[in-house]
C-alpha angles and dihedrals in degrees: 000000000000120000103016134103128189119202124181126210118213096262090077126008091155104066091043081066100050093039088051093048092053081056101044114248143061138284106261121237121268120158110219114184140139129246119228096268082057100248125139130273129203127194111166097199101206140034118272097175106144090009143138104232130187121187119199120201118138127199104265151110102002095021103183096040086050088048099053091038083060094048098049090046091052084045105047087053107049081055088047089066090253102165089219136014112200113192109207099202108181093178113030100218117226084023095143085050091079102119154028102250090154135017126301082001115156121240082210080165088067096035090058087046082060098043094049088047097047088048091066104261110159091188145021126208118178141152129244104344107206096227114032092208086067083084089070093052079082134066087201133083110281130190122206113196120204135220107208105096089056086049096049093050094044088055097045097047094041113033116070112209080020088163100063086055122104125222114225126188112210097223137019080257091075109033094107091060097050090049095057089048095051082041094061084038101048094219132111136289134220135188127209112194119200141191125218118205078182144000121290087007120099107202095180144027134197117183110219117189129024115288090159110135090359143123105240123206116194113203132183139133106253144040114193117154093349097232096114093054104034082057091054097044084056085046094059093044091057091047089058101263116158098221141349141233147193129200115167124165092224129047105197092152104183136182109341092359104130098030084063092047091040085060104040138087098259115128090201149354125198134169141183122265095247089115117041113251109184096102088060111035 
């Protein structure tokens, strides 16, 4: 396909390739590596003068080294004469850093929107933001992806009896979301809201909506440590549900993450490829 060049960060080659084959071509080269003070180094391996460029790079694993990867490789192009710089960003780093809910907190959501901008992309596309309102962070395009099509599939080709299920949202935040995908299915909705005396730690849960005698489906967008869903699986089993699912978009899975899925009630969890698994399946 004329015109367009597809780098990859470190955070997820894979998906570049896979991204760049249904395309029909390749990833081009690019040489990321660290000097021996740690910091970054960029080497952009073939022209992109006149060029549409995408750089993937999503917010996992190394976070910060991925960040500033993303924003030397924008960077490296737009001085390159590239004549547009698109970021792909799967999963937006500092996402759930979108607003000042106490004093001399950060808005980081807002700071990485600068930094994106000031480093010369022309375009954003990126999947699920946790916060909507993170789009207008940017006075650039931005294009926020959604994973519902992909939820509703999953559903329909995996849970018998799938419309007598109910689809919870694990917090109000999500509760949006939850709603437009029992829309589409026709079937119920339920909320659990749920109280924080720190964070990533739930501290209460309040079931709100009937699961008795249901299949319940918990989707979110993200999974980071588990504790939250793995609450509310145990929520909706107390509550009388027959099983219980998880469908997030992305699977950070930090820390004790999977020891607290692997002993819990949950039947499933299954998340998007929008971070790489294979380290951890």
């Amino acid at each position: 396909m004329p015109n367009i060049k597809i780098f990859a960060g470190n955070s997820h080659p894979e998906l570049a390739q896979r991204i760049a084959q249904r395309l029909g071509t390749e990833p081009s080269k690019v040489v990321l590596k660290k000097f021996a003070n740690q910091e970054t180094c960029v080497e952009i391996g073939e022209s992109v003068r006149g060029e549409d460029v995408y750089i993937l790079q999503s917010g996992c694993g190394e976070v910060n080294d991925h960040l500033m990867e993303m924003l030397i490789m924008i960077h490296a192009c737009k001085i390159a004469s590239a004549e547009r710089v698109t970021a792909v960003i799967p999963c937006y780093p500092y996402a759930r850093q979108d607003k000042k809910d106490k004093s001399r907190a950060p808005i980081s959501a807002k700071l990485v929107a600068n930094m994106l901008s000031v480093a010369g992309a022309d375009h954003i596309i990126t999947m699920d933001l946790h916060a909507s309102q993170i789009q207008g962070f940017f006075d650039i395009p931005v294009d926020n992806l959604y994973a519902e099509p992909a939820v509703l599939k999953w559903i329909k080709e995996n849970i018998e009896n799938w419309r007598e299920c109910v689809i919870v949202s694990p917090d109000a935040g999500g509760a949006k979301r939850v709603v437009s995908i029992a829309d589409r299915l026709n079937v119920n909705f339920a909320l659990i809201h749920k109280e924080r005396a720190v964070a990533n730690e739930v501290q209460r849960m309040t079931l709100v909506g009937d699961v008795d005698n249901r299949i319940a489906i918990i989707v979110d967008d993200l999974a980071d440590t588990c504790g939250t869903v793995v609450k509310a699986a145990e929520k909706l089993k107390e509550a009388g549900a027959k099983a219980v699912f998880a469908v997030m978009t992305h699977g950070v899975f930090s820390g004790p993450a999977l020891e607290r899925v692997m002993g819990s009630c949950i039947e499933a969890i299954v998340v998007s490829n929008t971070i790489p698994q294979h380290e951890k399946i």
